[in-house]
C-alpha positions in Angstrom: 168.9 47.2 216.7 171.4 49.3 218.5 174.4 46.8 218.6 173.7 46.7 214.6 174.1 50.4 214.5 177.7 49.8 216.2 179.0 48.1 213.5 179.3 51.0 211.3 176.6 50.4 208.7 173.3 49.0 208.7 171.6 47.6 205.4 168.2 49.0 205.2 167.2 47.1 202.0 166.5 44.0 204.2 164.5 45.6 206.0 161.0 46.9 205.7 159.2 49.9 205.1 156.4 49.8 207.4 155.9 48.6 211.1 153.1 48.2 213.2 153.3 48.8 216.5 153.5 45.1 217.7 156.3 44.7 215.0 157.8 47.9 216.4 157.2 46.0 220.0 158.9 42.9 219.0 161.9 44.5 217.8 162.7 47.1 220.4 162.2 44.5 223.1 159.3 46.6 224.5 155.3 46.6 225.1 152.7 47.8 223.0 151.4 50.2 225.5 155.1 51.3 225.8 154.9 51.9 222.0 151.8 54.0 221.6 153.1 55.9 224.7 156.1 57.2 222.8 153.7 57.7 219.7 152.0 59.8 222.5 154.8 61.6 223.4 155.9 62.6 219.9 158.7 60.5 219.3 157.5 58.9 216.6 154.9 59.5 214.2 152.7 57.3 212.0 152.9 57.0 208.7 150.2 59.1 206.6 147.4 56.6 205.9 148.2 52.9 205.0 146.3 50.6 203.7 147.0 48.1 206.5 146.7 50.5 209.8 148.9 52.3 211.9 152.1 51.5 210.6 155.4 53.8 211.1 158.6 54.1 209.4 162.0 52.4 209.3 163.1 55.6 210.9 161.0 54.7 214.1 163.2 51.6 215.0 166.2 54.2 215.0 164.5 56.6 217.1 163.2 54.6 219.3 166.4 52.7 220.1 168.1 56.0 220.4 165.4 57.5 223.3 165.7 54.2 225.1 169.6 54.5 225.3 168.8 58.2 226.1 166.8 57.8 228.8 168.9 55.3 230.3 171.1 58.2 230.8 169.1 60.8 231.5 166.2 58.4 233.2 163.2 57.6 232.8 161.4 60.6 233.8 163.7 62.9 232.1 161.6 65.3 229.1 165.1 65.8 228.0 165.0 62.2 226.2 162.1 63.2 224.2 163.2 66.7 223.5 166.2 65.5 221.4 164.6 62.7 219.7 162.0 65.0 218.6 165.1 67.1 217.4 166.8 64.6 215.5 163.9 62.9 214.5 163.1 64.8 210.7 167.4 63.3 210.3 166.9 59.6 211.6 163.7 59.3 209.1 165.7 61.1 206.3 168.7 58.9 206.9 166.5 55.7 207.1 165.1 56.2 203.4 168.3 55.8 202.2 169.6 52.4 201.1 171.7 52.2 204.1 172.6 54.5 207.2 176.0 55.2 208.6 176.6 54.8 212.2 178.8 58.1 211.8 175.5 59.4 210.7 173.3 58.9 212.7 175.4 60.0 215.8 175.9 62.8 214.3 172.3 63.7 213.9 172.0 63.0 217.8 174.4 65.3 218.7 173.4 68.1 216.8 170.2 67.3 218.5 171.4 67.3 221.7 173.1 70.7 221.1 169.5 72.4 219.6 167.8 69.9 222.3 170.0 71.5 225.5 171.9 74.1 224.5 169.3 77.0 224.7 169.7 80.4 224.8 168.0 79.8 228.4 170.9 77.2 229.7 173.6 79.5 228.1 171.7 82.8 230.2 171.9 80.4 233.4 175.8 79.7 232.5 176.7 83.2 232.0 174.8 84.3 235.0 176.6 82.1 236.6 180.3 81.8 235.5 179.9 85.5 235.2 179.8 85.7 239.2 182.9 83.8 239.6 184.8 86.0 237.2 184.4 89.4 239.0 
């Protein structure tokens, strides 16, 4: 799913609106238990009762691409991952009930969650502390 998100515009009316976890498993390349782990975590959420199960939205494919590729960069033991997926999550469900999303889109959801996600008034105290030194 995240080379379709490349090309600038993915069609959601092809796809559907509910996925189990093995279906969520099968097209993120991942395990089951890998699945219900990020449920665990937060990053993605079920749907409110189905008739069928467990089943979780198109909006879960895109987050759960998007904290894979994060934690690729920020590794696997990194909270910071699941911090800003959490963040942009509320967007990436939003964007996927549409008829399509915009690759413009949904990057732009992840960085504005990376800037709540890691920009805190904590990190920007720490900065100024330190910069500050260096000034006088």
């Amino acid at each position: 799913m995240s080379s379709t998100l490349l090309t600038g515009t993915v069609d959601l009316t092809t796809l559907e609106r509910a996925y189990t976890v093995a279906d969520l498993a099968l097209l993120t390349g991942e395990t089951e238990a890998w699945i219900r782990e990020c449920q665990r975590k937060g990053i993605i959420t079920p749907l409110p009762e189905r008739k069928y199960g467990i089943q979780f939205s198109r909006g879960s494919i895109f987050k759960l691409e998007a904290f894979k590729g994060l934690q690729e960069e920020f590794g696997h033991n990194s909270a910071v991952p699941a911090r800003i997926i959490r963040e942009a999550g509320p967007k990436l469900d939003e964007l996927a009930r549409g008829p399509e999303i915009w690759t413009v889109d949904a990057l732009a959801a992840m960085s504005a969650a990376v800037v709540a996600a890691i920009w805190t008034p904590e990190v920007q105290a720490e900065l100024a502390r330190r910069f500050g030194a260096l000034v006088k």
